[in-house]
N, C-alpha and C positions, 0 to 999 in steps of 0.2 A: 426867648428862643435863640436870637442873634448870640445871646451871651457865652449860651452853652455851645454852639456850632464854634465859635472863637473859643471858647476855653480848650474843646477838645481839638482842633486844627491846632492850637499853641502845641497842646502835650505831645501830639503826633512829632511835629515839626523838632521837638525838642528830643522824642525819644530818637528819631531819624541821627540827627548831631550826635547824640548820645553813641550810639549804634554804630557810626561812622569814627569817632573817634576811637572806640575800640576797637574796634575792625584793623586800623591801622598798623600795615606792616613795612612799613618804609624805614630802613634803616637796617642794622645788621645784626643775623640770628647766628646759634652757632649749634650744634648738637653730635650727638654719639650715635654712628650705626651699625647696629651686630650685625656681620656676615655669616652666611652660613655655615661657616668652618669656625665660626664663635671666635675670630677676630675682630677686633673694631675697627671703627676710623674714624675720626673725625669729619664734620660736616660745616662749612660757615658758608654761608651766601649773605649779601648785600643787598636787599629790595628796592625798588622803586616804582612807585605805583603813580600811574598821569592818566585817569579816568579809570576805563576799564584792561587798559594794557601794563602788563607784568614785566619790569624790565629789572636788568641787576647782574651779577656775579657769583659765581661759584668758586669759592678760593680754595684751590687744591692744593698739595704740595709739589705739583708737577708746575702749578703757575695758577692765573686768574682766566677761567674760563666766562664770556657772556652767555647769560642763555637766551635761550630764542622762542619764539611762538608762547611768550605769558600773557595770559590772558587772566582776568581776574571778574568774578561775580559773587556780588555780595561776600558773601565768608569762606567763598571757594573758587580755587586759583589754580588752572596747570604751568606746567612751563617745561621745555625741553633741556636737556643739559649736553651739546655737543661730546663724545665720549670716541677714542679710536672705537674704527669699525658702526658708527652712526648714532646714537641718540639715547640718552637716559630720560624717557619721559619722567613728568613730577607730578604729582597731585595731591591736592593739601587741601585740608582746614580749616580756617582760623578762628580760634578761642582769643578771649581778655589777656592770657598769661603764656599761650602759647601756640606753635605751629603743631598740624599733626599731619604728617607726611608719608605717603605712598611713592616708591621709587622702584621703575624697573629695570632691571641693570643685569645684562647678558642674561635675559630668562627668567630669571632670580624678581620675585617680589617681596619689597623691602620695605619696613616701615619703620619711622621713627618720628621723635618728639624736639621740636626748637623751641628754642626759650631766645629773649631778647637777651642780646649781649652787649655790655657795658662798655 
């Protein structure tokens, strides 16, 4: 009875590592967002993640903005993106292979897809 209580706490404990090292979005994404007038833009932020707070950069062409209020649960993370006139809230995802993101931006709700970038 002992044996199997430790076998399945091991698998747990292991799929948990498992789970956690995919989860992992520390480091920098980058992606393409269609605007409603069917222009793009490009997107790159910088994560960092230190428990459950979302911390990082939003690299624009206007400069590098920090965001603020990220917070991060299990495979789902918001975070605000400072923007003239007050705030681009975010809200994401995260997949093995990638980010899937919710952005609201002057009214307008936006979605797109980040990939890790090399």
């Amino acid at each position: 009875m002992k044996r199997k209580i430790f076998a399945t706490a091991a698998m747990v404990i292991c799929f948990m590592i498992c789970f956690a090292a995919v989860m992992d979005i520390n480091g920098k994404w980058t992606g393409t967002l269609k605007l409603p007038n069917k222009t793009t833009f490009q997107l790159n932020y910088t994560f960092k993640v230190d428990s459950d707070k979302l911390t990082g950069m939003a690299h624009m062409p206007e400069g590098d903005v920090q965001i603020t209020d990220g917070m991060i649960n299990g495979g789902d993370f918001s975070f605000n993106v400072p923007v003239p006139d007050g705030n681009a809230p975010h809200t994401g995802k995260i997949y093995p292979d990638s980010i899937q993101m919710h952005i609201v931006y002057k009214g307008e709700h936006l979605s797109t897809v980040l990939k890790r970038a090399n």
